[in-house]
N, C-alpha and C positions, 0 to 999 in steps of 0.2 A: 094476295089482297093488299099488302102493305106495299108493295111495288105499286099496284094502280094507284094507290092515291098516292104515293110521290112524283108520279108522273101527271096525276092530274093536278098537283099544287105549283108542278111545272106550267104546265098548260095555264095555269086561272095568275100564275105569277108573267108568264109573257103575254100574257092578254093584258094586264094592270100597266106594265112594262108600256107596252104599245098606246094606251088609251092615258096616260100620264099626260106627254105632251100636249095631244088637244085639252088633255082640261086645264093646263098650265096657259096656254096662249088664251083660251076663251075668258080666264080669270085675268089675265093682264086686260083684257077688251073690256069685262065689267070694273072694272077697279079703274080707269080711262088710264091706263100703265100701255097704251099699246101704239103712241103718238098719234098726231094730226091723224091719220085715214088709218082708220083699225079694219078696212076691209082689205087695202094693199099689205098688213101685216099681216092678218090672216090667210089671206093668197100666197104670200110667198114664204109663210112660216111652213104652210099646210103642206107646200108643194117641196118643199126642200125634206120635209118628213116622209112625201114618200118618196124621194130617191134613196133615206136612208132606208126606208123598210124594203126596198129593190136590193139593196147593197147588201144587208143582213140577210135576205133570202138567198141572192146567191152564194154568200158566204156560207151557209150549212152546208153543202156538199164537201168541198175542200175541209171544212172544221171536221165533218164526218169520219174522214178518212186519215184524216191526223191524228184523233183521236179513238176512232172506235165508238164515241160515245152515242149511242142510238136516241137520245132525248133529243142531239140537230135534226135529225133527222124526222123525228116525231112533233115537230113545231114548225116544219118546211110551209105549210099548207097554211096553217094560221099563220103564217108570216107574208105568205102571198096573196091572200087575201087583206090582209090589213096594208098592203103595200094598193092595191086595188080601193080600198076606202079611203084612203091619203088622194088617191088620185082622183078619185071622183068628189070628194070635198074641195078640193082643188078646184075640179071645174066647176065646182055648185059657187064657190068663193067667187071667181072671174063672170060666172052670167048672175049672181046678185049683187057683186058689186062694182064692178065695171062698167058692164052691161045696160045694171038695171033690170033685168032681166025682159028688154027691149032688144029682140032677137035680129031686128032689121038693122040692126048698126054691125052685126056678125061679120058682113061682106064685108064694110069697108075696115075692120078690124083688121081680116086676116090680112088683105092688102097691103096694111101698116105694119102690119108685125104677122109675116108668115112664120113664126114658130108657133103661132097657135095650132097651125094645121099639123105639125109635126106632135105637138102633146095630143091632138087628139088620136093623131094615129099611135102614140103610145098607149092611149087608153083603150081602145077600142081594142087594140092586140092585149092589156091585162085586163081587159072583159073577157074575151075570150079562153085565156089562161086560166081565169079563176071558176069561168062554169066547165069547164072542165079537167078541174081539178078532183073530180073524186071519182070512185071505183065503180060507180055504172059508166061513167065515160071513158076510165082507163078501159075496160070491158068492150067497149063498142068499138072503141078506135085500134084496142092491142096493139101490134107494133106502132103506129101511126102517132102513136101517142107520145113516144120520148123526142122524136122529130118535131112534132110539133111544140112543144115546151120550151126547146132550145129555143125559141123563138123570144125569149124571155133577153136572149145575150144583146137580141136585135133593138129590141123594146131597149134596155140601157144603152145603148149606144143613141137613139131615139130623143131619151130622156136629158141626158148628157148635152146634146147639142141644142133641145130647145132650152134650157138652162142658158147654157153657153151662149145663146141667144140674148136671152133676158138680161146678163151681169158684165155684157161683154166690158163694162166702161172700169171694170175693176174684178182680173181673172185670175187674184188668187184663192178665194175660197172656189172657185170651179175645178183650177189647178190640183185643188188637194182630192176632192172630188173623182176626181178623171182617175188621179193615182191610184186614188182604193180601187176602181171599176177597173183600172188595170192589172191592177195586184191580183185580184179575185179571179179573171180574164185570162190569167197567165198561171193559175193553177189547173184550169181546163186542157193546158196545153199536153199528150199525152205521154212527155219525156219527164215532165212536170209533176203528173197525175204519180206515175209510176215511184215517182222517188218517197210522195207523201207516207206511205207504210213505212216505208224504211225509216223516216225519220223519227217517225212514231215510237220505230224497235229502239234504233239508239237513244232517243230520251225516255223511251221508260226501261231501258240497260243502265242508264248515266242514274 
């Protein structure tokens, strides 16, 4: 009994964790702390937040395995999902205030800036990842399902470039960026994968 509720004070502590930032940027918009166009802040506060929660997701697997600790692993899904509501506030950010939410300018948007079309195909693949994200669909799909997941390395890579897109006129916060998604990227690697236990032993030996 005393184990679930420290796991669930885990769970209700990364939920506050994750929901902190947007109430932080929506209080800079009300308090006018958010400069001249508080929707282009928003837009590109919101959207840089979920590349972190993409980042912090694929970071539990490797944390998992270095440490043993099974609470990364039990906050994977809330992390994927809130990586998914980053992204979709995102794009609600871009058609209400870009937009207008006047969908006939859409065309000649993508035209001027095709990385739109590349975030949407990141979104519509963690649309995908998050409705099936739970155990009637691990169920239905069985093997089918860790293949399709991977699909998540595809989406950062995705995510990264339209980014990369957006900042190119100044590419060191993208720079630092790219490095975590490599770092993370290159613990997947399976010469990589294998060593993480072992480091585990020797710092909880040391």
């Amino acid at each position: 009994m005393a184990a679930q509720r420290v796991w669930l004070l885990w769970r209700v502590g990364v939920f506050l964790a994750a929901l902190t930032p947007l109430l932080f940027w929506s209080g800079q918009v009300a308090i006018n702390a958010a400069g001249p166009e508080p929707g282009r802040y928003l837009l590109l506060n919101i959207g840089i937040g979920a590349l972190w929660m993409l980042l912090l997701t694929l970071s539990l697997t490797p944390l998992t395995k270095l440490t043993r600790w099974k609470g990364f692993a039990l906050i994977r899904r809330q992390l994927g999902l809130w990586t998914l509501a980053y992204a979709t506030l995102h794009m609600l950010c871009y058609a209400l205030f870009i937009l207008g939410l006047n969908w006939a300018l859409l065309g000649s948007e993508i035209i001027k800036r095709p990385y739109i079309i590349v975030g949407m195909i990141a979104l519509i693949g963690l649309a995908v990842l998050g409705a099936t994200s739970n155990r009637w669909a691990m169920k239905r799909l069985g093997k089918r399902w860790k293949p399709l997941h991977k699909f998540s390395y595809v989406i950062l890579g995705l995510v990264l470039l339209h980014f990369f897109w957006v900042v190119r006129a100044d590419m060191r916060e993208w720079a630092i960026y790219a490095a975590i998604a490599a770092l993370i990227m290159a613990t997947r690697l399976p010469p990589v994968a294998r060593t993480l236990p072992k480091l585990r032993h020797r710092l909880s030996r040391t």
